[in-house]
C-alpha positions in Angstrom: 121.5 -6.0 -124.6 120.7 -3.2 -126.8 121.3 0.3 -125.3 119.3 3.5 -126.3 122.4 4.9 -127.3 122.9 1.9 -130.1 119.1 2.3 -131.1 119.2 5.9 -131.5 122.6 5.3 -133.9 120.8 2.7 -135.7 117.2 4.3 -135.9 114.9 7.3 -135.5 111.6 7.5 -133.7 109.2 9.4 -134.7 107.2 10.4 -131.7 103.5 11.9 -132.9 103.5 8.6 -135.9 104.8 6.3 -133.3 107.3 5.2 -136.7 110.9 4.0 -136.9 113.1 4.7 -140.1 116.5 3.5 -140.5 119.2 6.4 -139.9 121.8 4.5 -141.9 121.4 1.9 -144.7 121.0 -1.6 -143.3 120.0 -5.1 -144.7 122.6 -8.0 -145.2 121.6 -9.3 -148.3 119.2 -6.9 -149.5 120.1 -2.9 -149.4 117.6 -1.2 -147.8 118.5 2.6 -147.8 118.4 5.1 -145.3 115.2 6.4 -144.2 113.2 3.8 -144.4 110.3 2.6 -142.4 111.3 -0.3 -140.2 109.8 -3.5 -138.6 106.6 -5.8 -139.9 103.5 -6.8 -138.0 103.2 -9.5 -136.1 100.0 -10.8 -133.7 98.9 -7.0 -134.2 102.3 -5.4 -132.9 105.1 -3.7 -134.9 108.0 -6.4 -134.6 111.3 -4.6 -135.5 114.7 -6.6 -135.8 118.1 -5.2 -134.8 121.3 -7.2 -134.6 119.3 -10.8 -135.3 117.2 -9.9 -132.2 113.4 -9.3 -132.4 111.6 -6.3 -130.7 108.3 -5.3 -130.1 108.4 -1.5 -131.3 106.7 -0.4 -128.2 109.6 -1.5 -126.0 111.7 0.4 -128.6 110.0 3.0 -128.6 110.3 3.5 -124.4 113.6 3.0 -124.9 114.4 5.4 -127.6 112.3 8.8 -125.3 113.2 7.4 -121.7 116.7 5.9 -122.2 116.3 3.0 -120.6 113.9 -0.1 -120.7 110.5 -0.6 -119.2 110.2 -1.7 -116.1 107.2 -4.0 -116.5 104.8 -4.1 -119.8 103.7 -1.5 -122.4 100.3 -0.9 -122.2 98.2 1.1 -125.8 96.4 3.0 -123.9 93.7 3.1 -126.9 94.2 -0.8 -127.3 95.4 -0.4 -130.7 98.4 -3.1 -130.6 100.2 -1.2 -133.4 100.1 2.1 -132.3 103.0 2.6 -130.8 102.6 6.7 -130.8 104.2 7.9 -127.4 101.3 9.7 -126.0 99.7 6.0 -126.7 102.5 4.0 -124.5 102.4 3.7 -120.9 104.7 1.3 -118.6 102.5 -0.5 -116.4 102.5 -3.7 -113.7 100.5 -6.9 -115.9 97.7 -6.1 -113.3 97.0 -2.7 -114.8 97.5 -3.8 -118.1 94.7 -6.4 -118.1 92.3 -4.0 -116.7 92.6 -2.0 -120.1 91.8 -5.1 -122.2 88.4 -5.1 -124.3 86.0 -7.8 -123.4 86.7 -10.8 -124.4 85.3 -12.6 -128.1 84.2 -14.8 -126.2 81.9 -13.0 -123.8 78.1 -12.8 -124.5 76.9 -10.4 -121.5 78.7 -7.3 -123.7 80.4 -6.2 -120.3 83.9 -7.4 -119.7 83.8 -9.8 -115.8 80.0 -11.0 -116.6 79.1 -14.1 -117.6 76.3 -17.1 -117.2 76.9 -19.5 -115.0 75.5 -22.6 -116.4 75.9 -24.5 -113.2 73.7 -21.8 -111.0 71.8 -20.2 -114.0 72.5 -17.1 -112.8 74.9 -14.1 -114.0 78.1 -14.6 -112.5 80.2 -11.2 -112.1 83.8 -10.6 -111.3 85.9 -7.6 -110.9 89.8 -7.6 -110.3 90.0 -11.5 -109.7 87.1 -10.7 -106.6 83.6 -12.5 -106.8 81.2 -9.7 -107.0 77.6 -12.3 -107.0 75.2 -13.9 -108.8 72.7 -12.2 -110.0 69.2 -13.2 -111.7 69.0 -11.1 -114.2 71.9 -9.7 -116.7 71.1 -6.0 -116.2 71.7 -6.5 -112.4 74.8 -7.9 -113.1 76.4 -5.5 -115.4 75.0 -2.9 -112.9 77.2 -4.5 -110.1 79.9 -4.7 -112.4 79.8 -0.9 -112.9 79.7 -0.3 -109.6 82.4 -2.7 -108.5 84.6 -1.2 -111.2 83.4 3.0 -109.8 84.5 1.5 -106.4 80.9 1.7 -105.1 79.1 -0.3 -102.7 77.4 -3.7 -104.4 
């Protein structure tokens, strides 16, 4: 397992870019000199390889400031998958990191946890796995939705 002692031989973080350079010259069959910018994008996050094993650079990046490896996932606090800035990066439980997700492409309310029921043709809202109600109209719903979400009664 990589240690933040070998990353921080290997590479340098740049904490206010969220960018890693190499600190020594590295590449098997291709040279690729000191300094330069590290890693490639993959599925939105900065994918960085070290030793033949692949990293997402926000793990890295934890790694690199704290010294040790995340407890549970990296959460962009902006939602920007590839910024991977340290005032952007936050370890949290999977619970907490879904509740920062944008609303789905899917979802035609505009307000992530609504949706139509087509069996009850009615709004159908949902907040933190909990059934919030049905509700007739859409307004309603994302109303209860806010409210759920504020901790308020429904």
């Amino acid at each position: 397992m990589l240690t933040a002692e070998r990353l921080r031989e290997l590479l340098t973080y740049e904490p206010d870019t969220g960018v890693f350079r190499w600190r020594v010259p590295a590449g098997r069959w291709l040279s690729i000199p000191a300094g330069s910018l590290v890693g490639f994008s993959h599925k939105g996050y900065w994918r960085i390889c070290i030793e033949g094993r692949f990293y997402k650079a926000s793990r890295l990046a934890w790694l690199y400031m704290t010294g040790e490896w995340p407890v549970h996932q990296i959460d962009h606090r902006n939602r920007v998958k590839s910024d991977d800035r340290w005032e952007n990066l936050r370890d949290v439980t999977c619970q907490i990191n879904n509740l920062n997700k944008g609303k789905s492409k899917n979802n035609t309310s505009g307000q992530t946890g609504v949706w139509w029921s087509k069996s009850r043709q009615k709004w159908h809202v949902v907040y933190r796995h909990k059934h919030i109600g049905y509700f007739s109209s859409k307004e309603e719903a994302v109303q209860a939705r806010l409210k759920a979400e504020a901790g308020g009664p429904r």
